[in-house]
N, C-alpha and C positions, 0 to 999 in steps of 0.2 A: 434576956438571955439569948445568946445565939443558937440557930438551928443547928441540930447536929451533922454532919456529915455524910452523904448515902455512900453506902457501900461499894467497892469496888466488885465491875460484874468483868468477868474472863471468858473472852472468845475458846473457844476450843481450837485445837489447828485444823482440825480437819473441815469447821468452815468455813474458816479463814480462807482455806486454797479452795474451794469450791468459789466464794467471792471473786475471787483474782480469776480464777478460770473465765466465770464469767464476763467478765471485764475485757478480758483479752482476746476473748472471741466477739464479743462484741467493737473492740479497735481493729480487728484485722479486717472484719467485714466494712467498715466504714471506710479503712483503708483503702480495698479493694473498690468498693463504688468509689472512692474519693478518684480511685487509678483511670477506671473506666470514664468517671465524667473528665479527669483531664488530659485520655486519650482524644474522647469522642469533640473535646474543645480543638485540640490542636490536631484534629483530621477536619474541623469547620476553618479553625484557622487555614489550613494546610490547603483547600480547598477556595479559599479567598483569596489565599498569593496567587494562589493559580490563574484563576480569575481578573486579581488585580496586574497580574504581569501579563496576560492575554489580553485585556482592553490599554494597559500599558503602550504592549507592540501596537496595537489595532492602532493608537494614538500615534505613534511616534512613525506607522505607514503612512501613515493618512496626511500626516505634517511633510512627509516626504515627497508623495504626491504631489503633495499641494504647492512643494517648493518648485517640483520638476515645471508642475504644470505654469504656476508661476515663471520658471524662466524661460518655456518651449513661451510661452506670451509678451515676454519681455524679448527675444529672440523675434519672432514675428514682428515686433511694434519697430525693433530695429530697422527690419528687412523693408517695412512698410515707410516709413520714415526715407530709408536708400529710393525706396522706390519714387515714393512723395519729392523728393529732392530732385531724382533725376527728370520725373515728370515736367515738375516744376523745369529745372533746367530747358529740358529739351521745346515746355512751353513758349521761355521766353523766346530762343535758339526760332520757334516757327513762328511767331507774335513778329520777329525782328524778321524774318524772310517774309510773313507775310505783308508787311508795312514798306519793306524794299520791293515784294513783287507788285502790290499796288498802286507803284509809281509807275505812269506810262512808259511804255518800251518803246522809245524814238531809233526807228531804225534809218542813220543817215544815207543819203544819197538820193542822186535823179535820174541816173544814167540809165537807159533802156533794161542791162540785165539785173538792177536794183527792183524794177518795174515790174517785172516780169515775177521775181523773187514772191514780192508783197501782195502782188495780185495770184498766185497759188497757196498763201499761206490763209489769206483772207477766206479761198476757197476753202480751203481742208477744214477751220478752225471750227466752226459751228457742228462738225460731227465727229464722231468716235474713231474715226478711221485711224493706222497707226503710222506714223511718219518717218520717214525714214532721212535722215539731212545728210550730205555727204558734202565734203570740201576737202579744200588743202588746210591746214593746221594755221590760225588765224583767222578762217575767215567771216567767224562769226556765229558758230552753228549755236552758241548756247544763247545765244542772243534773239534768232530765229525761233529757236523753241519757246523762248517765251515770249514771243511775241505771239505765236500763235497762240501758246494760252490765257493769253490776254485778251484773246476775240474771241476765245471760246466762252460756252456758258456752265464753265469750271471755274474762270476769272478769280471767284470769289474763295475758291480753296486753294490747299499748298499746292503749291510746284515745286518740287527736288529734284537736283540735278546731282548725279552719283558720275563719278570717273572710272570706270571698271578696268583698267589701268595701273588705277593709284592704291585698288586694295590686294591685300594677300589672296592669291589663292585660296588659301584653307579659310579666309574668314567670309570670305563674300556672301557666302551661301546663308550665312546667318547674318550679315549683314542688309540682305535685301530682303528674308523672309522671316528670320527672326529667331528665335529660340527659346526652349522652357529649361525650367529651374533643370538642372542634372543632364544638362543633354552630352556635353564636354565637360571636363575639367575647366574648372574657374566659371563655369553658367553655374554661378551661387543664384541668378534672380530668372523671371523673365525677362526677356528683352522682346521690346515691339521691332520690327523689317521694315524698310525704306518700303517699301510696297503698303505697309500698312500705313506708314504716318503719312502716305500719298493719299490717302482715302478720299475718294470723289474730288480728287486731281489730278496733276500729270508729272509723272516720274520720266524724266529724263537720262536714258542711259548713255552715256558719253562715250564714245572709243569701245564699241561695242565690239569690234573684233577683235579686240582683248580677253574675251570673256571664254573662258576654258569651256570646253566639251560637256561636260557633265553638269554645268549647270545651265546652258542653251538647253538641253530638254526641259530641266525647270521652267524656265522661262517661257517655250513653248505654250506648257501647259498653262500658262498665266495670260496667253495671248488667245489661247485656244479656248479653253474652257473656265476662264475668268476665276479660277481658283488657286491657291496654293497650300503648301505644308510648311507648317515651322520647324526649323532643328528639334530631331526627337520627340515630334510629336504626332501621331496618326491621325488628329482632325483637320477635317477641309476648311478653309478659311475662303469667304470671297473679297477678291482682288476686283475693286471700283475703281480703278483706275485706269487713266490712256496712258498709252507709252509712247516714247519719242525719242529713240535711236539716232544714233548720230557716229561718227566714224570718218576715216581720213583713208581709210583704205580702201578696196576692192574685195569688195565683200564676192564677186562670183570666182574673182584669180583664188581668195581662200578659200573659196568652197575646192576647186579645184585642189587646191594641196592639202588638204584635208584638216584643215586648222580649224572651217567655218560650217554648220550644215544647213543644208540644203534647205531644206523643210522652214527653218526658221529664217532663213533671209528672203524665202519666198514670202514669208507671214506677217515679216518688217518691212518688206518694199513695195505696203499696200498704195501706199501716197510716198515718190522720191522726190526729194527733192535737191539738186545739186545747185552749193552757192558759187559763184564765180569769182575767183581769184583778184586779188586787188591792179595786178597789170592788165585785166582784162575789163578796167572799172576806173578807171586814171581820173577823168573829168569828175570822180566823186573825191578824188584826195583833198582840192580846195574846200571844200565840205568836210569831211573827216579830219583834217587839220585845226579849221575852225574850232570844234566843235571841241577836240582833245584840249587845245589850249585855252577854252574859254572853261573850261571844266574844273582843268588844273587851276585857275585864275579862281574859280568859285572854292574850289578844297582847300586851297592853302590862306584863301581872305586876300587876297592880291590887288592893291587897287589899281596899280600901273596895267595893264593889258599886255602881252606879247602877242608882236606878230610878226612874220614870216615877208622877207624883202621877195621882189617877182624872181629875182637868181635863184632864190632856194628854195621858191614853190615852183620853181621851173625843174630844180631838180628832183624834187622830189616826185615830180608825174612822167621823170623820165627814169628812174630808177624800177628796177624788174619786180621789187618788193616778195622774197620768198618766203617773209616769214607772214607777209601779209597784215592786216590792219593792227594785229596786234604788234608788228614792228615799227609800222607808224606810231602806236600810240607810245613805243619805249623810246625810238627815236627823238620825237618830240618833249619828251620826259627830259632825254638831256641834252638836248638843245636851250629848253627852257632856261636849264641851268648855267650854263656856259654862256650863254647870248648877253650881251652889251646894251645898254641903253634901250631892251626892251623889241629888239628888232634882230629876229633870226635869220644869219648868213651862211651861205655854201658850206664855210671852212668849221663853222660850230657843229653842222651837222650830222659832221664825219669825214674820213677822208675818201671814201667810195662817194659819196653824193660832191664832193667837191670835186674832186676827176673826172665826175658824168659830167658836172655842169663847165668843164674847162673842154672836155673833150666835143661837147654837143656843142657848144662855144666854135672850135677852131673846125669843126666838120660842118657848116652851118653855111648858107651863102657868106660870100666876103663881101666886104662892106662897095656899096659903091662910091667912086670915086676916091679921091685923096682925102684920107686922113688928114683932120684940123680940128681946132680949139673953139669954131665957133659954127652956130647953126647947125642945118639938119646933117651936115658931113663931121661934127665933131667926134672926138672919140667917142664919150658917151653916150651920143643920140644914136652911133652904130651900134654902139653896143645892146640899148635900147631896141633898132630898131632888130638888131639880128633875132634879140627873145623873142620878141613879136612874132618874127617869122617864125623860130622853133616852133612856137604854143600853136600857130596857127597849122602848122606843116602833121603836127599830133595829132590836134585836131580834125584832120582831115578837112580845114577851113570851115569846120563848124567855130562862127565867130563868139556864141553866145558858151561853149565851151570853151573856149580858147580863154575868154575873159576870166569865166571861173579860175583857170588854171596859173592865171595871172594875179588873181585874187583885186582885180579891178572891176568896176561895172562897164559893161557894153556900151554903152555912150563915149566913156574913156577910151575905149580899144578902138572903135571907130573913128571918134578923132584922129587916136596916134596913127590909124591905116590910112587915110587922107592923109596926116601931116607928112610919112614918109613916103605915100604914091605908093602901096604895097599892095599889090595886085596875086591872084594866083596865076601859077604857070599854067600856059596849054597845056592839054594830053599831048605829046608828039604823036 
């Protein structure tokens, strides 16, 4: 049989809501921590964005830095590279001047004021003293300077030769001494001064009464107390180097009109030395001649040789020559060109050296006896004998000159003075 059923038991109301009361104070309060704990999370939270967006920034500075610094380095390796490059350049630029200036400096000629020249350069060269070369335009001076540097015991460093001339005013001053990064607009680098890349050698200043006012005291002070300053920058730098001044002018007439000063041509005209003009130097042109067209014959690979008939070496040592050696050497340039079967005549080389030579021709003694076709009265052999007499008349009947200037040997010239009886006149 089944068990009977227990009886149903009835809450009363009034503990039923005492229950519930319970209950409900017991959820508000768990509520209430529940609040608090997930304030006190989200002020931990709250506290870690912070945190995490502070080491954030701190990260995303740090990467910014790191880029800047990054490209101020990449910027640098640039500038460094420019510089590397130009070094490089201006290596090869003295590698190539130094390998051209350690080829002997052959200065042609024989003639007394050639002599004279060579024998004060020899003197200067072995010491520091500063030189001062003066001529007419042609005659040599840059040639002069390095030959003295050549017999100095500098030999084996650069030599640069600057045209003070041929630079701008406003750039000189940083061109012979230099300049740092910011000194002007567009000095993005350093730059090294023709004084510096001279170092324990010799800078040659070309047409130095060209050189404006305000940078002669520069200069001074580089002669005086062996220092200088770069554009824009207040350190002393020393200046190891000789100087060798050169000039076509009259350097006391511009001190006089105030273009040149005082102080510093007295400091440049320690050792002068003045070259003599090429009409005052003739018997060296058969020599200078030579030597252009055996040159020219080596530059261009020429096997045929040119050379100069006794007409056109006759006139060419009676021409006044104002531009001087260096007109000889343009002359002959195109002569070279123009000339026939290898042999330069009057009319090649030019019409001023073909009028000297017709005119010194018809002004010249007259032939003796009658003109004929044969023997020592032919026209030719007057013609002949008349250069002779020119060359010798120039010469001052120096014979072994005369020859030069005929471009014959002395043996030869002497015969021809025998075979025509050619005597000098008395004094009257």
């Amino acid at each position: 049989m089944s068990e009977a059923p227990e009886p149903l038991k009835f809450i009363s109301p009034s503990q039923n809501s005492v229950s519930q009361n319970i209950d409900a104070s017991h959820l508000a309060s768990d509520e209430v921590a529940l609040n608090q704990q997930m304030a006190q999370h989200l002020q931990l939270l709250n506290s870690q964005l912070v945190l995490y967006a502070r080491d954030f920034r701190r990260l995303v500075d740090d990467q910014q830095r790191k880029d800047d610094e990054l490209q101020a380095v990449k910027t640098q390796l640039d500038q460094t590279n420019q510089q590397l490059k130009s070094l490089e350049k201006n290596s090869k630029a003295q590698n190539h001047k130094h390998t051209h200036e350690t080829q002997p400096v052959n200065v042609i000629g024989q003639s007394l004021p050639v002599t004279k020249i060579l024998k004060l350069c020899q003197r200067v060269a072995p010491s520091m003293a500063t030189v001062l070369i003066t001529g007419e335009t042609g005659t040599g001076k840059e040639l002069t300077a390095r030959y003295i540097h050549q017999h100095s015991p500098r030999h084996q460093k650069p030599f640069i030769a600057v045209n003070c001339g041929a630079l701008p005013e406003s750039l000189m001053e940083s061109e012979l001494f230099g300049h740092v990064k910011g000194a002007f607009t567009g000095a993005d680098t350093d730059k090294m001064g023709l004084v510096e890349l001279a170092n324990s050698g010799t800078l040659m200043l070309d047409e130095i009464g060209e050189m404006p006012l305000p940078l002669q005291v520069k200069l001074l002070r580089v002669l005086e107390e062996r220092t200088f300053r770069k554009v824009g920058s207040g350190i002393e730098f020393q200046a190891d180097v000789r100087i060798i001044a050169a000039t076509n002018r009259n350097l006391k007439h511009e001190v006089t009109q105030g273009r040149f000063r005082a102080d510093l041509m007295y400091r440049l005209n320690v050792f002068p030395i003045e070259l003599p003009p090429l009409r005052l130097r003739q018997e060296d042109i058969p020599l200078l001649a030579e030597h252009f067209l055996t040159q020219r014959q080596s530059i261009f690979s020429q096997n045929d040789p040119i050379t100069l008939s006794a007409a056109a070496m006759l006139s060419l040592c009676q021409y006044d020559w104002p531009g001087n050696i260096r007109e000889l050497r343009n002359v002959l340039e195109r002569s070279a060109l123009l000339c026939d079967d290898g042999i330069v005549e009057p009319d090649t080389l030019g019409p001023d050296f073909a009028d000297n030579t017709i005119t010194n021709t018809q002004d010249s003694k007259q032939p003796h006896g009658p003109l004929s076709t044969t023997g020592t009265n032919s026209v030719l052999a007057q013609q002949e004998r008349n250069t002779i007499e020119v060359a010798l008349q120039h010469a001052n009947w120096n014979k072994a000159a005369a020859a030069r200037t005929l471009g014959i040997s002395w043996d030869n010239l002497r015969y021809r003075i025998k075979k025509y009886k050619i005597t000098k006149p008395k004094n009257p």
